[in-house]
C-alpha positions as CSV (number, residue, x, y, z in Angstrom):
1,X,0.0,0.0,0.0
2,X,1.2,3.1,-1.2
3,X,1.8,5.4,1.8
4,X,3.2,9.0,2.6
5,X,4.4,10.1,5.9
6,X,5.4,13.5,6.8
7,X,7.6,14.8,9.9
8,X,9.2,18.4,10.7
9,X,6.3,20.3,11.5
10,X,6.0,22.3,15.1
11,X,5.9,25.5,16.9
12,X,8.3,28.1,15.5
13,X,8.8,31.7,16.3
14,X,8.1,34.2,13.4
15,X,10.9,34.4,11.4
16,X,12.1,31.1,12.3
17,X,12.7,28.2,10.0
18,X,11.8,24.7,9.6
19,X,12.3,21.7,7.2
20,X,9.4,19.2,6.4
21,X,10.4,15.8,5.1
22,X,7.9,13.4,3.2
23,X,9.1,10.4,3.4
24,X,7.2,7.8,0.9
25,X,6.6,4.3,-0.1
26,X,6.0,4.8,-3.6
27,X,7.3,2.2,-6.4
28,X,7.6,4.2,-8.6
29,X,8.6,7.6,-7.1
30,X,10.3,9.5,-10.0
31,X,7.4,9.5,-12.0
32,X,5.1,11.2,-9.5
33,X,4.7,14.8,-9.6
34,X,5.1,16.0,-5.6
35,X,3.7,18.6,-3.6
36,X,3.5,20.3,-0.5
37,X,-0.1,22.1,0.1
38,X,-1.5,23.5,3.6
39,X,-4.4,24.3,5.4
40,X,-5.6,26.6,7.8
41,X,-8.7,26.6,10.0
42,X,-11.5,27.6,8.0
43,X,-9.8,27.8,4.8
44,X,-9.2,25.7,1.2
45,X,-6.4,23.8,0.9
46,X,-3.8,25.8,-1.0
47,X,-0.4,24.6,-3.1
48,X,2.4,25.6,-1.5
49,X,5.3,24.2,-4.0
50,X,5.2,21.3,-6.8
51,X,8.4,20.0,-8.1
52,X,7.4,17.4,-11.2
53,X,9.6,13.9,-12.3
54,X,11.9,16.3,-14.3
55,X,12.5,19.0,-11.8
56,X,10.3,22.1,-12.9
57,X,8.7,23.6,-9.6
58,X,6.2,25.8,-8.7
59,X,5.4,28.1,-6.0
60,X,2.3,29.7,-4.7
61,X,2.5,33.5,-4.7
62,X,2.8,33.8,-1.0
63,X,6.1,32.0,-1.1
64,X,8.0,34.9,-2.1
65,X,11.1,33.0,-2.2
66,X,11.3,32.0,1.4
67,X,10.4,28.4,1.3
68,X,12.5,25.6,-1.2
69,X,11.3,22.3,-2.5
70,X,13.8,19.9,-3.0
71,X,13.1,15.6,-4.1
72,X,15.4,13.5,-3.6
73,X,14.2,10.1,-6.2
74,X,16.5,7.6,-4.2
75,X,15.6,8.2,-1.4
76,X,11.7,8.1,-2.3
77,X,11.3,11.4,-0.2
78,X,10.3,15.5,-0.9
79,X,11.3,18.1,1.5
80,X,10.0,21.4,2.1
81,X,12.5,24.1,4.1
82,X,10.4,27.6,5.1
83,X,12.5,30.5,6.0
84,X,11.3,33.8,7.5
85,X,7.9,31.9,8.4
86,X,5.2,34.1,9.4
87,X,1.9,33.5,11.3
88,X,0.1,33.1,8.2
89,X,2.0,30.4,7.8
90,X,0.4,28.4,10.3
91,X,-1.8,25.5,9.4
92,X,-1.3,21.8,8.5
93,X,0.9,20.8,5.7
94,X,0.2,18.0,3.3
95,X,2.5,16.0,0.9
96,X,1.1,15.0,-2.0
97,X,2.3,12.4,-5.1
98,X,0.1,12.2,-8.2
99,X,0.7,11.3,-11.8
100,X,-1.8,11.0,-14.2
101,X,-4.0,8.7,-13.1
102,X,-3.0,8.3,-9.1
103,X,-3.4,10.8,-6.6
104,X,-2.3,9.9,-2.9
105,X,-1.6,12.2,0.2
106,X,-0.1,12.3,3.8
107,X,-1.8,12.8,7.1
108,X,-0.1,16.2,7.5
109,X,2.0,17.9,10.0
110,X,1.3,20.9,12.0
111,X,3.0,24.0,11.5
112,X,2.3,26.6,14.0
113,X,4.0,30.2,13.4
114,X,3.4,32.5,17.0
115,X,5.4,34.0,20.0
């Protein structure tokens, strides 16, 4: 069974950083497009950064080149490192793997951004 599990969430101070790791248990990793979305209370679930099987990525607009999304194929795993986070940042953070005609996703972790 195909599963994703990700880790690295927590309480961080704004400004602060933190790295989110998806590990996975997918066959055939490389040919899955990977994502990182979130969600806050009350709100859609929003794309936070996509990097497909040949490397082009995607960020949402509120990145604004503070977060990086990095695969690493042997591994089977995605990571997600946020810099300068802020308290909109704050909600839980899913990992995603689809191609085009699978789509599975992780429990998510928390991120909470306060004082």
């Amino acid at each position: 069974q195909e599963q994703l599990v990700e880790s690295g969430g927590g309480l961080v101070q704004p400004g602060g950083s933190l790295r989110l790791s998806c590990t996975t248990s997918l066959r055939f990793f490389s040919g899955y497009t990977m994502g990182w979305f979130r969600q806050a209370p009350g709100q859609q679930r929003e794309m936070v950064a996509t990097i497909s099987p040949t490397n082009p990525i995607n960020y949402g607009d509120f990145v604004k080149g503070r977060f990086t999304i990095a695969r690493d194929n042997g591994k089977r795993a995605v990571y997600l490192q946020m810099n300068n986070l802020k308290p909109d940042d704050t909600g839980v953070y899913y990992c995603s793997a689809r191609d085009f005609v699978k789509e599975y996703w992780g429990q998510g972790t928390q991120v909470t951004v306060s004082s």
